[in-house]
VODOLUM-186000 format. One record per atom (N, C-alpha, C): residue in one letter; y, x, z; residue number from 1; atom name. Coordinates in steps of 0.05 Angstrom, whole numbers, plus 5000, padded with zeros to 4 digits. Each point is the difference from the previous one (the first is absolute). Layout:
{A,{Y,X,Z},NUM,CA}
...
END
This chain:
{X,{5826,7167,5488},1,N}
{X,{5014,5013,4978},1,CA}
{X,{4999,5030,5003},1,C}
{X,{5012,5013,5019},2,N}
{X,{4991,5027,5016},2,CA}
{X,{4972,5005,4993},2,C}
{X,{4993,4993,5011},3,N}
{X,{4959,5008,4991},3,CA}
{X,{4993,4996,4968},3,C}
{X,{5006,4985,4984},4,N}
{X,{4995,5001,4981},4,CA}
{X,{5012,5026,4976},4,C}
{X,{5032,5007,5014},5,N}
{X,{5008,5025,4989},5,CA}
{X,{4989,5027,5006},5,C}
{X,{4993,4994,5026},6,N}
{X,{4981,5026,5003},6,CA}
{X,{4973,5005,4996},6,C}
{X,{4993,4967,4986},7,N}
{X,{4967,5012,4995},7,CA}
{X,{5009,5000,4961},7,C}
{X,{5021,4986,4994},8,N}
{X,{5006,5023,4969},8,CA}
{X,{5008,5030,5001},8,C}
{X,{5014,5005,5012},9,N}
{X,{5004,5029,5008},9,CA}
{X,{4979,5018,4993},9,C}
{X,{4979,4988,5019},10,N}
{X,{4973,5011,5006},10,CA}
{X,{4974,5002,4980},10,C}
{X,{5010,4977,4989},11,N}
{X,{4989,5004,4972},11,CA}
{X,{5007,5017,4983},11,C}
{X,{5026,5000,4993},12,N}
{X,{5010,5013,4981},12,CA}
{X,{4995,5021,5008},12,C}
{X,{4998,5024,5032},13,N}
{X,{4996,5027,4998},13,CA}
{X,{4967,5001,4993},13,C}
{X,{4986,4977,5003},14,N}
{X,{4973,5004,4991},14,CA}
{X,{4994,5006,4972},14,C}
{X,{5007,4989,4981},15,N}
{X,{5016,5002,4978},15,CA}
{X,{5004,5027,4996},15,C}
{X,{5023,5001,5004},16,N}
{X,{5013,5029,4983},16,CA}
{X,{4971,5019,5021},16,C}
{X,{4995,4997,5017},17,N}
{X,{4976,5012,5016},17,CA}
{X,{4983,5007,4973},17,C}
{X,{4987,4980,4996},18,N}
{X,{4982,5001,4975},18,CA}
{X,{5008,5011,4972},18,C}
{X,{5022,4995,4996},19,N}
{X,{5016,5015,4968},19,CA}
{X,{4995,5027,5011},19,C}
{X,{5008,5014,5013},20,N}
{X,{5001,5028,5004},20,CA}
{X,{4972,5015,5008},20,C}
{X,{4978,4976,5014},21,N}
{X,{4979,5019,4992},21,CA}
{X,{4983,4997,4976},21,C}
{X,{5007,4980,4983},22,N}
{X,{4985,4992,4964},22,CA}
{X,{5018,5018,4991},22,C}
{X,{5023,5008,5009},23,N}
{X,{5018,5027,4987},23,CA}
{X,{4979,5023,5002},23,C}
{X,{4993,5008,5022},24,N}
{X,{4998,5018,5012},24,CA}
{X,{4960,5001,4979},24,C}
{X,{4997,4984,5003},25,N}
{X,{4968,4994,4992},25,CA}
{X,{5004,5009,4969},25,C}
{X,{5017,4987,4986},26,N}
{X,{5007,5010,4967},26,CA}
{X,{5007,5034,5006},26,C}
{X,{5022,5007,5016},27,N}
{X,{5007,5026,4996},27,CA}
{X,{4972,5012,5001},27,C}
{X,{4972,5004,5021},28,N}
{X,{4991,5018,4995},28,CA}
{X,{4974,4997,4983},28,C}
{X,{5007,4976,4990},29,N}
{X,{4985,4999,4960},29,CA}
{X,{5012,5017,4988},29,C}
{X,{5025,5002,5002},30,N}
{X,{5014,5023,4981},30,CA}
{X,{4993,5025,5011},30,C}
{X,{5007,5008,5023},31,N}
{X,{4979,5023,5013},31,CA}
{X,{4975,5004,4990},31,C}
{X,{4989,4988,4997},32,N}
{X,{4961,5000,4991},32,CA}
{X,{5011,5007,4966},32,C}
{X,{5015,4992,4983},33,N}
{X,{4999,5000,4978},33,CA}
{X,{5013,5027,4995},33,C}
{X,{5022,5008,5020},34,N}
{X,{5011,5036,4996},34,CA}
{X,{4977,5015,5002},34,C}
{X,{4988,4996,5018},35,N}
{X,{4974,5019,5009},35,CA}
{X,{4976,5006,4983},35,C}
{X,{4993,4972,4982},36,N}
{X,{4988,4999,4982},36,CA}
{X,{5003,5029,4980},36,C}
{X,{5029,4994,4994},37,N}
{X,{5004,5027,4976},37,CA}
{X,{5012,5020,5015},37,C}
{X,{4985,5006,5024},38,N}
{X,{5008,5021,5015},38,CA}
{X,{5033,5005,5000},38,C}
{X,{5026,4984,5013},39,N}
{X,{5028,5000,5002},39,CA}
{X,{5003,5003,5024},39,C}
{X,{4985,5020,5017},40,N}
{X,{5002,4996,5028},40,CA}
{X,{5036,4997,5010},40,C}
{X,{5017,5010,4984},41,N}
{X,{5028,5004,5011},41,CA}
{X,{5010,4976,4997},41,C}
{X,{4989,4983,4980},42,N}
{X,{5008,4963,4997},42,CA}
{X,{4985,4982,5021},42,C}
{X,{4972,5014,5010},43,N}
{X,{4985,4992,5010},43,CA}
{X,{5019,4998,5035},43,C}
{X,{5007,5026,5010},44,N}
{X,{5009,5000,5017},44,CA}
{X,{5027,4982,5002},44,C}
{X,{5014,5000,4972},45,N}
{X,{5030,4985,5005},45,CA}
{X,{4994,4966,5005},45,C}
{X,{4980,4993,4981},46,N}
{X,{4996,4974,5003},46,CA}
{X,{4984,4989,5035},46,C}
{X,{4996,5038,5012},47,N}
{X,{4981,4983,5036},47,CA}
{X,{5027,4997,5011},47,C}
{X,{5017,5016,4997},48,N}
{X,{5032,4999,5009},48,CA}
{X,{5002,4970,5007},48,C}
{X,{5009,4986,4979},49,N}
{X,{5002,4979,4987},49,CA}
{X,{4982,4978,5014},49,C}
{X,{4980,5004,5003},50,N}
{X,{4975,4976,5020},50,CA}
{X,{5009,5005,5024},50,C}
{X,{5016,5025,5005},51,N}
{X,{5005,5003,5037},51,CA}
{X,{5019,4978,4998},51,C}
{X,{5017,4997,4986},52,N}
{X,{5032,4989,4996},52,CA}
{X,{4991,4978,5011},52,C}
{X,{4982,4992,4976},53,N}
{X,{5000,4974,4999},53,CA}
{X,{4982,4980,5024},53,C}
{X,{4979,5020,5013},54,N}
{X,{4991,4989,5027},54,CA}
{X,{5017,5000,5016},54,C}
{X,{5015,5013,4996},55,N}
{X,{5030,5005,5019},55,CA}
{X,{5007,4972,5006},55,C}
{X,{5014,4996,4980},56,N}
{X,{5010,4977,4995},56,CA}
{X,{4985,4975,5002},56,C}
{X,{4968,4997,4998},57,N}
{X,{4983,4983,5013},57,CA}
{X,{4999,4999,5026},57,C}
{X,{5001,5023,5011},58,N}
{X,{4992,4996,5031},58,CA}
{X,{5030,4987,5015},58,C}
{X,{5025,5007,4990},59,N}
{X,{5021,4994,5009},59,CA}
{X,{4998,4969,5002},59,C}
{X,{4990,4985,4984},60,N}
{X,{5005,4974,4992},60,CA}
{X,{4969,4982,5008},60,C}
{X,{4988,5016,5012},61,N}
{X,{4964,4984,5013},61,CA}
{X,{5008,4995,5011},61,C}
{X,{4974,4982,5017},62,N}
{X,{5004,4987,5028},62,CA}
{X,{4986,5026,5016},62,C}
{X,{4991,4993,5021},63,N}
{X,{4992,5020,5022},63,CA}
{X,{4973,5002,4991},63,C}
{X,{4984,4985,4994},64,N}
{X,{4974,5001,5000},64,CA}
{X,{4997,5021,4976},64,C}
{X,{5017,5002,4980},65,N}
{X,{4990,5011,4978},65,CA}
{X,{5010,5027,5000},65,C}
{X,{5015,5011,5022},66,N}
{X,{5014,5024,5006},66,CA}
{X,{4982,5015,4992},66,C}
{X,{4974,4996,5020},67,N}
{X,{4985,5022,5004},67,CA}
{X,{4982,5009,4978},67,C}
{X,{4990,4976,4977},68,N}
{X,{4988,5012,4989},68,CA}
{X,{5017,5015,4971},68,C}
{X,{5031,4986,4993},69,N}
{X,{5017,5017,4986},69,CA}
{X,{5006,5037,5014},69,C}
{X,{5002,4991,5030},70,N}
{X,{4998,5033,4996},70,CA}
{X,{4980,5009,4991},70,C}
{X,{4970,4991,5016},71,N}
{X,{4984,5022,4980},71,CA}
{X,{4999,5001,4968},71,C}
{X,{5020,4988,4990},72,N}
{X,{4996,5003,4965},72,CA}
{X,{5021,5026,5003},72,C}
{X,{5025,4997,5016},73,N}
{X,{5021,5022,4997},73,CA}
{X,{4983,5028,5008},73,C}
{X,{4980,5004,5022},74,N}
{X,{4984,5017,5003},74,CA}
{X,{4989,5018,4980},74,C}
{X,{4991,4976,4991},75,N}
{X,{4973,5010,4978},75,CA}
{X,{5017,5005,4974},75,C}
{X,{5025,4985,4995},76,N}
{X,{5018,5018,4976},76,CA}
{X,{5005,5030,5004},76,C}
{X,{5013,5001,5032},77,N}
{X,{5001,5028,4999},77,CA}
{X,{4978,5019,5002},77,C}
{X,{4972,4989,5015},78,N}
{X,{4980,5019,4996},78,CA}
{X,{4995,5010,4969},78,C}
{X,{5002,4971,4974},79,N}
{X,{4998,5010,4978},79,CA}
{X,{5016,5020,4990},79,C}
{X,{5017,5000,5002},80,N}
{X,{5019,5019,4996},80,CA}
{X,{5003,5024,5007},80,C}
{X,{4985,5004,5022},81,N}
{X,{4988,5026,5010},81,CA}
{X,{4982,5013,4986},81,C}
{X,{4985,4986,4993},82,N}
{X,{4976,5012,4993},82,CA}
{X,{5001,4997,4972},82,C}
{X,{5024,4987,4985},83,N}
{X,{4991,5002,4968},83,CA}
{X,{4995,5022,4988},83,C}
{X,{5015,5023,5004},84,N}
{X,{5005,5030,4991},84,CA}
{X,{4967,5013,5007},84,C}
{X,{4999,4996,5030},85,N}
{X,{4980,5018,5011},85,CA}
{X,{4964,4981,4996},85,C}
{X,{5005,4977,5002},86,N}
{X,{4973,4985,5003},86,CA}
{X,{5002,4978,4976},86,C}
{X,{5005,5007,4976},87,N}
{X,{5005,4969,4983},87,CA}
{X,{4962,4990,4982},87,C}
{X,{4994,5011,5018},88,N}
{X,{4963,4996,4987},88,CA}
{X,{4989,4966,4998},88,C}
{X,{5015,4983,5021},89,N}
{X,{4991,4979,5007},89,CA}
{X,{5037,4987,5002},89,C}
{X,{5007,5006,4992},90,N}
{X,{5024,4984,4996},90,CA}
{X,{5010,4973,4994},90,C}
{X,{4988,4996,4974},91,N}
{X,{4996,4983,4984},91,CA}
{X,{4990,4969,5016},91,C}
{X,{4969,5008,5014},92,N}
{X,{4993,4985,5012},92,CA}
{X,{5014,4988,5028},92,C}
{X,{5015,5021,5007},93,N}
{X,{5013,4999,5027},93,CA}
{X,{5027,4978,4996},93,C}
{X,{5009,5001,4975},94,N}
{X,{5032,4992,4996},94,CA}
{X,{4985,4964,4994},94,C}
{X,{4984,5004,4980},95,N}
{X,{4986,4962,4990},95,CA}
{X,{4988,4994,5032},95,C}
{X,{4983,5018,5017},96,N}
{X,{5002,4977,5030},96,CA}
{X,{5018,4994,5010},96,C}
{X,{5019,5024,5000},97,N}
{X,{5025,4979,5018},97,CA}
{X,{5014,4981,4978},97,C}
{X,{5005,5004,4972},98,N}
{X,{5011,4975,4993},98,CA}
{X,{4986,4968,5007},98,C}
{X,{4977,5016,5000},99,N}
{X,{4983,4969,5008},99,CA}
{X,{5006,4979,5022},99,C}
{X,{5002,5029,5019},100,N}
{X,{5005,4990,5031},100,CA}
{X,{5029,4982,5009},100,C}
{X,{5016,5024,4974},101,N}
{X,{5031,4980,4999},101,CA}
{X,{5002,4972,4990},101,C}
{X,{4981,4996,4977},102,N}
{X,{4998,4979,4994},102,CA}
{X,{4980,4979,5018},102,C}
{X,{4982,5006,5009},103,N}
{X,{4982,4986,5014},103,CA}
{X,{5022,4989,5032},103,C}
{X,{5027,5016,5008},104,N}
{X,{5006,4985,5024},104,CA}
{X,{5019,4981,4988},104,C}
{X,{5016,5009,4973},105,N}
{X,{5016,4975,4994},105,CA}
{X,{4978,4968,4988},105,C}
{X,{4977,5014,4993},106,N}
{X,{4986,4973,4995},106,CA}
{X,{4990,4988,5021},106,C}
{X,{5000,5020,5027},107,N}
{X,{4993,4982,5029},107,CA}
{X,{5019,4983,5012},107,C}
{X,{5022,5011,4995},108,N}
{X,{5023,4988,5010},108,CA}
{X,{5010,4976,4984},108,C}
{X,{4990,4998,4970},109,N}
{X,{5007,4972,4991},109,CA}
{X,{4975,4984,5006},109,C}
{X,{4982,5006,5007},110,N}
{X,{4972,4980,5003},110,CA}
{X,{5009,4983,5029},110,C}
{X,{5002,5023,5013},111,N}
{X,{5015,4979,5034},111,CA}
{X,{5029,4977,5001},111,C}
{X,{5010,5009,4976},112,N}
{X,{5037,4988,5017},112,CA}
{X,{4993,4972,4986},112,C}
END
C-alpha cells in the first residue's frame, strides 16, 4: 500500500514535471512569435516567463532529468543575454531548444 502511494506521488511530479516543460516549450513559441515582429521587450518578458516555468519543472523532476532541465534554464538565460546584443540567430536558437523541451517530455513518456 506504501509503495504504491509513493510510486503515484512519483508519477504525479512526473506529470506536473511534464506540464511545465510543454508550458515552457509553448512560452518560447510565443517568444519566436514577439521576435518575429521585432517586440524584443515582450520577447524578453515572455524568456522571464520560460525561466518560471522550468523553475517549476525542475522542482517537480526526478533526478535524471535535473540535469538536462538545467541546461534549458542555462540556455534561457544565455538567450536573454544576448537578445539586445546578438539577436541575429535567435529565432533559430529559441525553436531548438523548444524542440529539445519537447523531445525529453516525449522521452520520458516513451519509457514509463
Amino acid at each position: 500500500m506504501v509503495v504504491a502511494v509513493l510510486d503515484l506521488r512519483a508519477e504525479l511530479r512526473r506529470l506536473w514535471s511534464a506540464y511545465y516543460l510543454v508550458r515552457a516549450a509553448l512560452q518560447l513559441a510565443d517568444a519566436e512569435a514577439s521576435l518575429r515582429v521585432n517586440d524584443l521587450e515582450e520577447t524578453e518578458r515572455v524568456l522571464v516567463t520560460v525561466g518560471i516555468s522550468l523553475d517549476l519543472a525542475y522542482e517537480q523532476s526526478s533526478e535524471q532529468d535535473k540535469g538536462p532541465i538545467s541546461e534549458f534554464r542555462m540556455q534561457v538565460g544565455n538567450l536573454r543575454e544576448d537578445l539586445y546584443i546578438r539577436p541575429e540567430d535567435m529565432d533559430y536558437r529559441l525553436r531548438r531548444l523548444r524542440q529539445s523541451m519537447l523531445s525529453l517530455v516525449d522521452e520520458n513518456r516513451s519509457y514509463r
